[in-house]
FIDRENSE-597637 format. One line per field, with one value per residue (C-alpha): residue in three letters; z, y, x. Coordinates in steps of 0.05 Angstrom, whole numbers. Example, Ala and Ser with C-alpha at 12.3 -4.5 7.8 and 13.67 -1.06 7.14 Angstrom:
BEGIN
rest = [ALA, SER]
w = [156, 143]
v = [-90, -21]
u = [246, 273]
This chain:
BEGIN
rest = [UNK, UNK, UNK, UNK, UNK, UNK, UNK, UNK, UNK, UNK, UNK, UNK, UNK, UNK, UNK, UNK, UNK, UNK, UNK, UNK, UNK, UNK, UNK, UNK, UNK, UNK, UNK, UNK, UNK, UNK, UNK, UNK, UNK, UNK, UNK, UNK, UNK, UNK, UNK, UNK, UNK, UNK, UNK, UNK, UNK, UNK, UNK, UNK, UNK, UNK, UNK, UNK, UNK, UNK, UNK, UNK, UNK, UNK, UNK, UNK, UNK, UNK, UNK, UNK, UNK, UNK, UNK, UNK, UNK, UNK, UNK, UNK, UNK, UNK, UNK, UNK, UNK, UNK, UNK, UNK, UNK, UNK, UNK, UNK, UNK, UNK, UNK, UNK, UNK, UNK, UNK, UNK, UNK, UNK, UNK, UNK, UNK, UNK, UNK, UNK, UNK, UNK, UNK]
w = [0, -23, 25, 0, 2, 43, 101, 89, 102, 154, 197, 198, 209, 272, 293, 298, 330, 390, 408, 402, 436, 478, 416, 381, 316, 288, 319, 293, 223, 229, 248, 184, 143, 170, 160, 86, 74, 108, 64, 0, 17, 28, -39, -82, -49, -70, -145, -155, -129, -175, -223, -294, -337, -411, -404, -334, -326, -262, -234, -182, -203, -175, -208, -186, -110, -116, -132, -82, -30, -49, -54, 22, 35, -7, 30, 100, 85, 60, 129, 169, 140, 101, 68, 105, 75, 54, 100, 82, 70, 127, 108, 146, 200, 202, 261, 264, 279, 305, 248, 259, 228, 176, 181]
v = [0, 69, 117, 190, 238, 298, 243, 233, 305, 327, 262, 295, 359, 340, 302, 352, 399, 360, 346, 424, 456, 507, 527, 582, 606, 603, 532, 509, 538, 503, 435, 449, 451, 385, 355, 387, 345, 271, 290, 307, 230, 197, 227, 206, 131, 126, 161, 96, 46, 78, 32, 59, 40, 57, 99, 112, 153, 177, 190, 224, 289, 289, 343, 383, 353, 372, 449, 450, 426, 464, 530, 528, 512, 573, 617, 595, 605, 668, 692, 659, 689, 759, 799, 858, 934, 958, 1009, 1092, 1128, 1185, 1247, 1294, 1337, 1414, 1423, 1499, 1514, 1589, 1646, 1716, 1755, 1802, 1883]
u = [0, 27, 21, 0, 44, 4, 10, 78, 84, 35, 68, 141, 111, 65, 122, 176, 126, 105, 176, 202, 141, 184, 231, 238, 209, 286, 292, 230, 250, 317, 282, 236, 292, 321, 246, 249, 323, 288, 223, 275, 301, 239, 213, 270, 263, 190, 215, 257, 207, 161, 130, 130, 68, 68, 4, -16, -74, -57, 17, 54, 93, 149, 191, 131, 141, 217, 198, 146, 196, 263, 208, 199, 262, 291, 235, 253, 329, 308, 277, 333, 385, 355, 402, 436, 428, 507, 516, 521, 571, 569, 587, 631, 596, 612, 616, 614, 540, 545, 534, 542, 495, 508, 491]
């Protein structure tokens, strides 16, 4: 019996968050993207057990699973790790700030 693969995921992700309930939001983003690599594996291990039939009517899309996956994973690295504004140059300060005025 094949086992779907919303179950596959909704399993590692109820199971990561029951053990981590007093992490972070960055750990439990970093423990996603662990989940992400195990679901990565467990998806290329059903790929080559995959039977192919000539002309199935239905099929698993995998290449479409693969974006899906490496999409969150790209997003969550993306909030982990957001990139930094180059800093300004500063320009010089006067420094003089007293005018007299003129008659």
């Amino acid at each position: 019996m094949k086992i779907p693969f919303f179950f596959v995921l909704s399993g590692l992700l109820l199971a990561g968050t029951v053990s981590v309930a007093h992490a972070t939001e960055q750990d439990n983003l970093a423990l996603l993207l662990s989940q992400l690599r195990l679901l990565d594996a467990t998806l290329q291990r059903a790929e080559k057990q995959a039977t192919v039939e000539t002309d199935p009517r239905f099929y698993f899309d995998y290449s479409q699973a693969y974006a899906d996956i490496q999409a969150m994973r790209n997003g969550i690295k993306h909030y982990l790790t957001p990139s930094r504004a180059q800093p300004r140059q500063v320009l010089p300060l006067a420094g003089a700030y007293r005018q007299e005025r003129k008659p």
